[in-house]
BALOBA-1460 file (C-alpha; in Angstrom, 3 decimals):
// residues 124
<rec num="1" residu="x" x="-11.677" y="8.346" z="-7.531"/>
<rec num="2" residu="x" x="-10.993" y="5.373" z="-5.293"/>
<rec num="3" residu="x" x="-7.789" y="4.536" z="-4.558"/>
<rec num="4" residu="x" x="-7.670" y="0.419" z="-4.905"/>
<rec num="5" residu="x" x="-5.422" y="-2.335" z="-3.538"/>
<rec num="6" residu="x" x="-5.548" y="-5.084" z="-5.426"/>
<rec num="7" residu="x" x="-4.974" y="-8.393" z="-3.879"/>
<rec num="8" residu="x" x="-2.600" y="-10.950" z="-5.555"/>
<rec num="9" residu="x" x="-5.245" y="-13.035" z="-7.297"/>
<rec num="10" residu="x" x="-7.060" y="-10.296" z="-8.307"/>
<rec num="11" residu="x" x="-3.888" y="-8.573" z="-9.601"/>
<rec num="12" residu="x" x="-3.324" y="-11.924" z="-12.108"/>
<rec num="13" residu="x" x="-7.554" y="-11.951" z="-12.896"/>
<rec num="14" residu="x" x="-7.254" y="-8.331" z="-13.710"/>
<rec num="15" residu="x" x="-3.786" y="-8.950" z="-15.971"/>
<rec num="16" residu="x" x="-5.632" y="-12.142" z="-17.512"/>
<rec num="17" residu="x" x="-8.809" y="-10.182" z="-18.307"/>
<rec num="18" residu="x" x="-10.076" y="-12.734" z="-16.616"/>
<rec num="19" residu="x" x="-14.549" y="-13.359" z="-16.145"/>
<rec num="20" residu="x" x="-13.644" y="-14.208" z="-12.523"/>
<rec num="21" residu="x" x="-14.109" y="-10.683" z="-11.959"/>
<rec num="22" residu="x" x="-17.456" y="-9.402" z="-11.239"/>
<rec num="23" residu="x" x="-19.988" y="-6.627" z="-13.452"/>
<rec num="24" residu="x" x="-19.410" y="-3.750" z="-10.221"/>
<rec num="25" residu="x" x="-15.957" y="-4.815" z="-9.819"/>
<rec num="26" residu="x" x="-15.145" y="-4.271" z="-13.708"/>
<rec num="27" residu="x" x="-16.965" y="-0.459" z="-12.933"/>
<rec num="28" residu="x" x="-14.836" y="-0.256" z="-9.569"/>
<rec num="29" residu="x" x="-11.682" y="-1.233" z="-11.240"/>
<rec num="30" residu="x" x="-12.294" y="1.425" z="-14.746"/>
<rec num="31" residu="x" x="-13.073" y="4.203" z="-12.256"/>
<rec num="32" residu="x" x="-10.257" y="3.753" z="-9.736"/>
<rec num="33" residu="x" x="-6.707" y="4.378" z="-8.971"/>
<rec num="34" residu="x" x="-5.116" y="0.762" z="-8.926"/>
<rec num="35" residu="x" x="-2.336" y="-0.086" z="-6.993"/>
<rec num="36" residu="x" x="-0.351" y="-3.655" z="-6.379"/>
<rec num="37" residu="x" x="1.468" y="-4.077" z="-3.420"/>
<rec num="38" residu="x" x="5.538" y="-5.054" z="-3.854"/>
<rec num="39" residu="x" x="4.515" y="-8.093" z="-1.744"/>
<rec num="40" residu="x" x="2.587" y="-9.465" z="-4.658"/>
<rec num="41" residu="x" x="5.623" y="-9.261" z="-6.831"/>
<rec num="42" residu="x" x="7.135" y="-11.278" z="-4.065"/>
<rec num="43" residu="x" x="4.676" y="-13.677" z="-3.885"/>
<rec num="44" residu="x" x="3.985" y="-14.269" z="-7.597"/>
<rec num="45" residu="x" x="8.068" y="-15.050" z="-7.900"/>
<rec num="46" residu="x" x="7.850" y="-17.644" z="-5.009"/>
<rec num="47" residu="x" x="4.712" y="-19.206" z="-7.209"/>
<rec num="48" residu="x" x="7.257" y="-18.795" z="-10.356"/>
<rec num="49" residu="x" x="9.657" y="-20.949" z="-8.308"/>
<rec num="50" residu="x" x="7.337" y="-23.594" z="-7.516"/>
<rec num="51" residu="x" x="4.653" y="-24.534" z="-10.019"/>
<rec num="52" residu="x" x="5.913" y="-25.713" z="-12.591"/>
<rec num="53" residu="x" x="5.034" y="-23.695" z="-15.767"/>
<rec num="54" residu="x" x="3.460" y="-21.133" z="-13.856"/>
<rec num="55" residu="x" x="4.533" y="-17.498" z="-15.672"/>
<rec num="56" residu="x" x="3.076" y="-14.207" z="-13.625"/>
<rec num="57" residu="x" x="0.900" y="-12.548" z="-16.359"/>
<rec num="58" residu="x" x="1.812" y="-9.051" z="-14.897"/>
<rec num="59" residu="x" x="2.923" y="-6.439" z="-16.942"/>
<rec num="60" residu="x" x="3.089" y="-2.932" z="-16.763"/>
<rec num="61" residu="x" x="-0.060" y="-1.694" z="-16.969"/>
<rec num="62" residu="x" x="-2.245" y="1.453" z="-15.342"/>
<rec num="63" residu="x" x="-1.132" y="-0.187" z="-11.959"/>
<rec num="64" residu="x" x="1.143" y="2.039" z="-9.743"/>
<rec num="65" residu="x" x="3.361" y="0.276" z="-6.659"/>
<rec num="66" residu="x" x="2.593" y="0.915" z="-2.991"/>
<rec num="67" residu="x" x="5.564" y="1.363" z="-0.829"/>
<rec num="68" residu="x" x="5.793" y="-0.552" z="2.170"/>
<rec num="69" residu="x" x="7.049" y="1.037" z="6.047"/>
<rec num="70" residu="x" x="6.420" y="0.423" z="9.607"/>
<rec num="71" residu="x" x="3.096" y="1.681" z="9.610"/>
<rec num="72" residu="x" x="1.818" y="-0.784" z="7.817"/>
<rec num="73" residu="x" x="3.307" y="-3.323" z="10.278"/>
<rec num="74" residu="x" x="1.958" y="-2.050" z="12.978"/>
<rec num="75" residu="x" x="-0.970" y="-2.206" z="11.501"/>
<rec num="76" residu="x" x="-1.021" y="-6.020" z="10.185"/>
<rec num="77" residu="x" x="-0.576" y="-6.959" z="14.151"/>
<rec num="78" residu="x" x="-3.721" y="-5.040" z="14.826"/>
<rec num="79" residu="x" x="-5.095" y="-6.804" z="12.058"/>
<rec num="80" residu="x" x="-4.215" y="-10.321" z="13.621"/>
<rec num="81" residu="x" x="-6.941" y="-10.714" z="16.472"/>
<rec num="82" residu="x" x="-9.808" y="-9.419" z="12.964"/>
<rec num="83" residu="x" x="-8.361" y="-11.474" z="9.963"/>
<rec num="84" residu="x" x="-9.073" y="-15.300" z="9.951"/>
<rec num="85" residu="x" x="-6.390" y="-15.951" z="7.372"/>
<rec num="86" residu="x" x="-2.958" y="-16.221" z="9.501"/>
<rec num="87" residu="x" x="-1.050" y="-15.814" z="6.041"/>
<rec num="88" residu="x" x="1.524" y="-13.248" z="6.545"/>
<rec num="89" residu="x" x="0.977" y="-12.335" z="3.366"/>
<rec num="90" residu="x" x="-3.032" y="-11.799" z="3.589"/>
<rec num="91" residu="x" x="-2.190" y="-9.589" z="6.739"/>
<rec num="92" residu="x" x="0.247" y="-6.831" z="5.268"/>
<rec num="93" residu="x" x="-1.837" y="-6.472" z="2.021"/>
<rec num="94" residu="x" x="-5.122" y="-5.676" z="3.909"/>
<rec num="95" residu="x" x="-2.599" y="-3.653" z="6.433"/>
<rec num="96" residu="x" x="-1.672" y="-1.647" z="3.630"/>
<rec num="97" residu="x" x="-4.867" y="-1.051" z="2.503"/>
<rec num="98" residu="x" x="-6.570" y="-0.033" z="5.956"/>
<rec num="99" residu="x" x="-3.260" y="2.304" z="6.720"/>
<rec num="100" residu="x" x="-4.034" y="4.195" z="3.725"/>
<rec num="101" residu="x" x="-7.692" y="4.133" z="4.034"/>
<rec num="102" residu="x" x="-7.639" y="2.323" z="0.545"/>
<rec num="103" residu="x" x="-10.030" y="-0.510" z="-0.644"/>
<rec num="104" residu="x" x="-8.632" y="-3.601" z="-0.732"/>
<rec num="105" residu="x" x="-10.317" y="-5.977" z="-3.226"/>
<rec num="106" residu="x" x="-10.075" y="-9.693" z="-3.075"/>
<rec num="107" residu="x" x="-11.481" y="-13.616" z="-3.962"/>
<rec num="108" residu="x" x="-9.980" y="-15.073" z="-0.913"/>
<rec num="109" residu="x" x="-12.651" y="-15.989" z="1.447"/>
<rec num="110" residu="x" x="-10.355" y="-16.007" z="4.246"/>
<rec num="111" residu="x" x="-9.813" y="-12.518" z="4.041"/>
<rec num="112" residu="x" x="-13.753" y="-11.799" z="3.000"/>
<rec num="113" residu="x" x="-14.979" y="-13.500" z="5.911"/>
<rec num="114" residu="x" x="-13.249" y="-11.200" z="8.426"/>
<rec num="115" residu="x" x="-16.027" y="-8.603" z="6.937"/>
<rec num="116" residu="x" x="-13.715" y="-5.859" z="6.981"/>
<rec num="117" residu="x" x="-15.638" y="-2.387" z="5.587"/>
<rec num="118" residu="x" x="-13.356" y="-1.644" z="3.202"/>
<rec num="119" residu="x" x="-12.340" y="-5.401" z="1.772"/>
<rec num="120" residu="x" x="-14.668" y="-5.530" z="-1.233"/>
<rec num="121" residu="x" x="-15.591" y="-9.233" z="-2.657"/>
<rec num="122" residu="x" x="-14.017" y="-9.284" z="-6.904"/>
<rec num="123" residu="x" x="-16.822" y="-11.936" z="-7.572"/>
<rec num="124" residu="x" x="-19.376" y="-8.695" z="-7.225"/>
């Protein structure tokens, strides 16, 4: 089995059931081991606070958490020169993923353009 970070829109398609989500990813995703990354909880709050009606649509689910240390820091400043998305955000989730040789899947064409090996396009 895979292990799989999921990115924060894929985290809320996934939740939402949602057809934004490709045919392979839907095999990907029922085959894996799913994780979310603490920063996504972050982020999805700060989206709470901000768009009006916006509720995050995560619940506990077969998703564990991925803990977050100095390795992956290290390795989001490695990242920097690779990733066209400057979002600090975008740059710790894919950090996480390549520190623990996970796959990292995403929508955001920032990221998917950096043609990482192991960032894997959701609309698949």
């Amino acid at each position: 089995m895979k292990n799989l970070l999921l990115d924060t829109n894929v985290l809320i398609a996934y939740s939402l059931n949602s057809k934004k989500l490709g045919k392979k990813t839907r095999a990907l995703l029922n085959q894996g081991n799913l994780f979310y990354s603490p920063l996504s909880l972050f982020e999805l709050k700060i989206k709470e606070s901000r768009i009006k009606n916006f509720r995050s649509p995560i619940s506990s689910q077969v998703l564990k958490s991925l803990g977050m240390d100095a390795l992956h820091f290290d390795a989001a400043v490695e990242k920097v020169p690779v990733l066209v998305s400057k979002d600090p955000f975008d740059l710790l989730l894919v950090a996480q993923a390549s520190s623990r040789s996970m796959q990292f899947l995403t929508a955001d064409m920032q990221i998917l353009r950096s043609e990482l090996n192991f960032v894997w396009d959701v609309t698949d």
